[in-house]
Residue, then its C-alpha position, 0 to 999 in steps of 0.5 A: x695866317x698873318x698875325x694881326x695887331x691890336x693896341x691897348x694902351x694901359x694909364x699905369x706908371x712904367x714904362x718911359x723909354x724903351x730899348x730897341x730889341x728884336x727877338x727873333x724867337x718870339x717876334x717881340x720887339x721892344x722900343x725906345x720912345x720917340x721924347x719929341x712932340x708938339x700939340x701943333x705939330x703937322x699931323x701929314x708930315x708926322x713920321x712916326x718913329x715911335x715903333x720899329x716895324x717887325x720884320x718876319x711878322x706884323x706882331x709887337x708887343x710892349x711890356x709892362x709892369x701894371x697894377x692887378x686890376x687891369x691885369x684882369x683887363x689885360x688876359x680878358x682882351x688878349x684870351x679872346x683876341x689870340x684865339x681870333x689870331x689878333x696880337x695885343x701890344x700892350x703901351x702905357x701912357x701914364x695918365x698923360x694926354x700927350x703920351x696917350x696922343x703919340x702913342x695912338x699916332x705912332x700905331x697909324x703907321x703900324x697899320x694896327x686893325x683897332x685901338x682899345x683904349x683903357x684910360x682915365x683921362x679925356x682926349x676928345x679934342x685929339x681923338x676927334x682927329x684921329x677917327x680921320x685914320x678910320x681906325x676902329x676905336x672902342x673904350x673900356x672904363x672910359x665913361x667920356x669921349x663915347x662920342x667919338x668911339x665905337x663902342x664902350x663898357x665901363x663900370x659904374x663908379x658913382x653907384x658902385x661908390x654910393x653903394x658901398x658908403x650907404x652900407x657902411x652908413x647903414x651899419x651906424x658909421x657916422x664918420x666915414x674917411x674917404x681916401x682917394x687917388x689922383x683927384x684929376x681922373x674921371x673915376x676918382x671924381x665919380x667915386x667921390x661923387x657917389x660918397x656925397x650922395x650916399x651922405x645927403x641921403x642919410x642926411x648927414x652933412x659932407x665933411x671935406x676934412x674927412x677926405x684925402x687925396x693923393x695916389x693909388x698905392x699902398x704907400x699913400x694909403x698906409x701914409x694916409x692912415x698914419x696922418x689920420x692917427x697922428x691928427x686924432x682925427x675921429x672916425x670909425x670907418x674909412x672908404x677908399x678908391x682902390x684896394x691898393x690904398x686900401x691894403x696901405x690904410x689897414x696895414x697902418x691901422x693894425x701896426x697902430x693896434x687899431x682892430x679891423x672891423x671891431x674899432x674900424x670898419x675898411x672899404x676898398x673898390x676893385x677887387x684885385x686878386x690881393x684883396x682876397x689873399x691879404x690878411x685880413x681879406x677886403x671887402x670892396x666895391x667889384x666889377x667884372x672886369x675880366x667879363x667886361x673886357x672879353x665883351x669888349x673884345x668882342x665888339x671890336x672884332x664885329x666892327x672890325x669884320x663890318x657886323x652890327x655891334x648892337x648896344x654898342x655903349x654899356x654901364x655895368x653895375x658894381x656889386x659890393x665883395x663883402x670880407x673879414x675889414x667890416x662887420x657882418x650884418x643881416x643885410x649883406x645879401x642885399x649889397x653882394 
């Protein structure tokens, strides 16, 4: 049976060019980007040279260095798609519009069955362009531009944020560090949002010199917790936007002989495998990402088959992960 393609674009720093590459044993094929694009360009006389079409086979895939999280995404999606006999080609668009745009018209010509898009930005002005290809569409952790896909899964960020705060509040934490990544991504803005809510409801004022912003890497969140230190800035718990930063917070707290969660209580929002392994073991915001993703699968393989999708649009609820980077308290099962 023929192989068919499925593109799944990943926002994670990586890859920028590809070398041109046919393996003849596997089928892979593996490319150099085309750098030329125009948002005015003429979308009939696009060529699109971005992907070499494989010979033997209608299977390519594009590799890539990605973070955990969406590790979990990936093997959700590709599990359910390979026994369906779809190939997965996995892209990256790095957080770019633009990337994310040439990619997506670039897979027009490889005559791909269906796009699932997994990214933290908005591109609603091109993808309303491009529903014209008639190419089914579906988002996962995307909560905007539902209007022009098929169907969508995400988790919810502002509650899953409140819920973690209101915990750490509950345990008598005052003032509580919000570490975040790229400021500019629909889930960074959302998270924030869920810690001022959590704050106005136990009535205690937001203070935005509390906050930091910058990426989401360990690196950053080990920085960050040493500025906090250096500026004597007072706190006794702090909460990030992903595990990654979170790791990096704790790695420069306990290398300051800060005691965790004795001295400081850490929140982390992810749940990556590494959050279970590291020492001391994060608690964390989590969704069920391997699970959200299969569903989603799922849904593009009925609306590439022409069957009913049902609730084609879903907002899954986090649950709080709790560990050994906050204290125990009666109340856990009620978070978990």
């Amino acid at each position: 049976m023929e192989k068919r393609s499925l593109f799944y674009p990943l926002d994670q720093e990586g890859l920028t060019t590809l070398r041109i590459q046919y393996d003849w044993k596997t089928g892979n094929v593996f490319l150099q980007a085309s750098k030329d694009w125009d948002e005015d360009f003429d979308w009939s006389r696009y060529n699109h040279d971005f992907y070499v079409e494989s010979i033997k086979t209608r299977t390519a895939r594009l590799l890539n260095d990605v973070e955990t999280r969406t590790m979990y995404e990936k093997y959700g999606i590709s599990d359910y798609l390979e026994k369906k006999d779809y190939s997965v080609i996995v892209c990256n668009s790095d957080y770019n519009p633009e990337k994310e745009a040439q990619l997506l018209m670039s897979l027009v010509d490889k005559r791909v069955d269906g796009v699932i898009l997994c990214s933290g930005i908005s591109n609603k002005a091109f993808l309303e362009k491009y529903r014209k290809y008639q190419v089914p569409l579906v988002l996962l952790g995307r909560t905007f531009d539902s209007s022009v896909s098929d169907a969508s899964i995400t988790g919810d960020n502002v509650k899953g944020s409140r819920k973690a705060a209101s915990y750490l509040l509950r345990g008598g934490n005052r003032r509580i560090v919000y570490v975040e990544g790229n400021t500019e991504l629909s889930g960074s803005k959302q998270r924030l949002e869920g810690y001022q809510e959590a704050l106005r409801e136990h009535g205690i004022a937001f203070d935005k010199s509390l906050t930091m912003s910058g990426e989401y890497s360990i690196e950053f969140g080990r920085k960050a917790a040493e500025e906090l230190l250096e500026k004597k800035v007072e706190f006794d718990a702090i909460m990030t936007g992903s595990d990654l930063i979170a790791i990096g917070v704790i790695s420069g707290l306990l290398d300051a002989g800060k005691k965790i969660p004795e001295e400081i209580e850490v929140m982390g929002f992810d749940n990556i495998e590494l959050a279970e392994v590291f020492r001391p073991a994060l608690s964390t915001v989590s969704k069920p990402h391997y699970e959200m993703a299969q569903h989603l699968a799922k849904q593009i393989i009925r609306i590439i088959e022409g069957e009913e999708v049902g609730l084609s649009h879903m907002v899954v609820e986090p649950t709080l992960k709790l560990r050994r980077t906050t204290k125990e308290r009666p109340y856990d099962s009620e978070y978990e």
